[in-house]
TORKOL-4160 file (C-alpha; in steps of 0.2 Angstrom, whole numbers, padded with zeros to 4 digits, m for minus):
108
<pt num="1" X="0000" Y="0000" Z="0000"/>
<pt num="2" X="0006" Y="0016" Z="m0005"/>
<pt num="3" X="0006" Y="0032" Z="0005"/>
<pt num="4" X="m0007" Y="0039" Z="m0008"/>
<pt num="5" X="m0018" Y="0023" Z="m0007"/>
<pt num="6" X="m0019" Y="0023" Z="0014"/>
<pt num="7" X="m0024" Y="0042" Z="0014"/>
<pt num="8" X="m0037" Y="0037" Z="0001"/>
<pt num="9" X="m0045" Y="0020" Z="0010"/>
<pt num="10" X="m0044" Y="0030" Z="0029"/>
<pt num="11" X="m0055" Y="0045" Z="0021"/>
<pt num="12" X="m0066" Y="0034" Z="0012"/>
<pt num="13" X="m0069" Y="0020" Z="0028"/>
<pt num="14" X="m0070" Y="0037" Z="0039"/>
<pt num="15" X="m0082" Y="0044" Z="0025"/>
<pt num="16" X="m0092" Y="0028" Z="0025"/>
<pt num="17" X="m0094" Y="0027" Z="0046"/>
<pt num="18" X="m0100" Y="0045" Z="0046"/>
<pt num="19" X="m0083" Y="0054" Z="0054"/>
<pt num="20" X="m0080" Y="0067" Z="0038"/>
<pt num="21" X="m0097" Y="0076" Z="0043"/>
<pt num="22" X="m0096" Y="0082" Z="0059"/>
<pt num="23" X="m0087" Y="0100" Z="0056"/>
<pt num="24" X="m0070" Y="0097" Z="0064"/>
<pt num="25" X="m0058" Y="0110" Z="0064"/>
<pt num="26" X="m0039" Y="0108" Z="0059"/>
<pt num="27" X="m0037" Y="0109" Z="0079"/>
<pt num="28" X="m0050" Y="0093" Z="0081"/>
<pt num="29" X="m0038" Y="0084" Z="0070"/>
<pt num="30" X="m0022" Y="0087" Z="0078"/>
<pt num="31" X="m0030" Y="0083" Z="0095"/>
<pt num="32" X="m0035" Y="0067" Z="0089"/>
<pt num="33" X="m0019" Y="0061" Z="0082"/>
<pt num="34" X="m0011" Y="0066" Z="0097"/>
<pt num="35" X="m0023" Y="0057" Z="0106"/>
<pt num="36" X="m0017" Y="0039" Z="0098"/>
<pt num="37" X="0001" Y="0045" Z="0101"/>
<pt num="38" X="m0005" Y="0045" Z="0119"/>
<pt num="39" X="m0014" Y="0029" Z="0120"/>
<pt num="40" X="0001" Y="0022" Z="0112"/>
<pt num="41" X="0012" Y="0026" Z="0128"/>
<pt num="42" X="m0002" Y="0022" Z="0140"/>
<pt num="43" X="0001" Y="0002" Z="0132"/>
<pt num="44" X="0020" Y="0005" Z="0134"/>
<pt num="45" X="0015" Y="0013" Z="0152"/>
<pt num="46" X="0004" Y="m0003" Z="0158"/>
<pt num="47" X="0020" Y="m0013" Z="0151"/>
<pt num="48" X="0016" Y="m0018" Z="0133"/>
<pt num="49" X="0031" Y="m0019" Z="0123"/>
<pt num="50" X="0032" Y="m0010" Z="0107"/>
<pt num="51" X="0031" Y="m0023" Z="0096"/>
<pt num="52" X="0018" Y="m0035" Z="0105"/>
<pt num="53" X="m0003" Y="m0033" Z="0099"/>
<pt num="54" X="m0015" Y="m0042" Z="0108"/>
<pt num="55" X="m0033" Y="m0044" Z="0106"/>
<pt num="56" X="m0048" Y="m0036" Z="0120"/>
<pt num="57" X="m0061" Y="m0048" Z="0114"/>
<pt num="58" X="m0062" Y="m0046" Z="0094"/>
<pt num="59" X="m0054" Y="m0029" Z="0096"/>
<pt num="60" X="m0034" Y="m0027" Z="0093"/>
<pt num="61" X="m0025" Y="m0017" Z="0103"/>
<pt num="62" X="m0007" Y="m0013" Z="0110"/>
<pt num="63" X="0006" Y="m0003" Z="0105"/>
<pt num="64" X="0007" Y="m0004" Z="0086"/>
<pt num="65" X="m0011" Y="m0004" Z="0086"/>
<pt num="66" X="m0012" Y="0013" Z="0093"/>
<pt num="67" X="0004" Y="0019" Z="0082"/>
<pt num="68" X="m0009" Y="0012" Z="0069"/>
<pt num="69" X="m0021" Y="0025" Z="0071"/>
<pt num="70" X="m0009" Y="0038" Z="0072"/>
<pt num="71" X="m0005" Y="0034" Z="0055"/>
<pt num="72" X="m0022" Y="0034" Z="0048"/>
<pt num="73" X="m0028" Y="0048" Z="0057"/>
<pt num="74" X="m0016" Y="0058" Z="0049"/>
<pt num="75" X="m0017" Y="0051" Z="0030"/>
<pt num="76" X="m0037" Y="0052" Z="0032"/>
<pt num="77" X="m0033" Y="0072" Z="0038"/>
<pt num="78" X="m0022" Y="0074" Z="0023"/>
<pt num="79" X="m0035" Y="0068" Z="0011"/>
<pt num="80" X="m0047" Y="0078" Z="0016"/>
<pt num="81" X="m0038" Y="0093" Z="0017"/>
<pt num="82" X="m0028" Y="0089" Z="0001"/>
<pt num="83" X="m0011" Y="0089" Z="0009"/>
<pt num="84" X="0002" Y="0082" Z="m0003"/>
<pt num="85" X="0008" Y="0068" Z="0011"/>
<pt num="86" X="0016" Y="0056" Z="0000"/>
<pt num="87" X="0028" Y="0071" Z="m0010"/>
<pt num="88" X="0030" Y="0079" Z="0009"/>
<pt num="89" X="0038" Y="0062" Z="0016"/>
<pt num="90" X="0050" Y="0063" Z="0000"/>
<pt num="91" X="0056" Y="0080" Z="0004"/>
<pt num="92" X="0057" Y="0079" Z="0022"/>
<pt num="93" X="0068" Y="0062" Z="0019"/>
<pt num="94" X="0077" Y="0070" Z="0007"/>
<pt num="95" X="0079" Y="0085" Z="0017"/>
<pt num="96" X="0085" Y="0075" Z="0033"/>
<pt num="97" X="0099" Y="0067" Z="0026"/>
<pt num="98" X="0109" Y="0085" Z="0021"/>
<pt num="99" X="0109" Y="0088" Z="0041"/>
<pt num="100" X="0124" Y="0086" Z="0054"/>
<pt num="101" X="0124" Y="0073" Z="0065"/>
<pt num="102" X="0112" Y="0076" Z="0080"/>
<pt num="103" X="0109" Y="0095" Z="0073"/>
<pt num="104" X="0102" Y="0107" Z="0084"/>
<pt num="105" X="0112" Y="0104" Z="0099"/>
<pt num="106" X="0098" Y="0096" Z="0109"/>
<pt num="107" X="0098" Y="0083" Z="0124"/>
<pt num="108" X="0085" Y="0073" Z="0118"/>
């Protein structure tokens, strides 16, 4: 699956459940896929490793799961707005590799 073809089944499914017409802002968005990025450490926190899923019923969940929805939070995000993810990823990549080892002098 390409970039382009995630953003375009996470709008669609999103589209399809009802979640494109409720009048988010740009704010609501960046709040939700935050939100994963949370739930993803609150598994790592209850001591989940990174790389383990596991099931709550029929439901998976765990780590990656949660990293998961980050993931299609954003691409579902970009589609609807029209953000050119797939051609940012290329230049940021291409853009990271021209900079100095551990650039910006920071700690962590």
């Amino acid at each position: 699956m390409t970039i382009t073809e995630l953003m375009q089944e996470s709008y669609q499914t999103a589209k399809e459940k009802g979640w494109t017409e409720d009048g988010r802002t740009v704010g609501d968005h960046i709040a939700l896929m935050h939100s994963e990025l949370s739930e993803a450490l609150e598994e790592f926190r209850k001591g989940w490793l990174p790389h383990i899923s596991y099931f709550d019923g029929e439901k998976p969940v765990g780590m990656p799961i949660e990293l998961a929805d980050v993931m299609i939070r954003i691409a579902q995000f970009c589609q609807e707005k029209g953000v050119p993810l797939e051609q940012a990823l290329i230049e940021k990549l291409a853009y990271n590799k021209t900079r100095s080892f551990r650039h910006g002098g920071k700690v962590i």
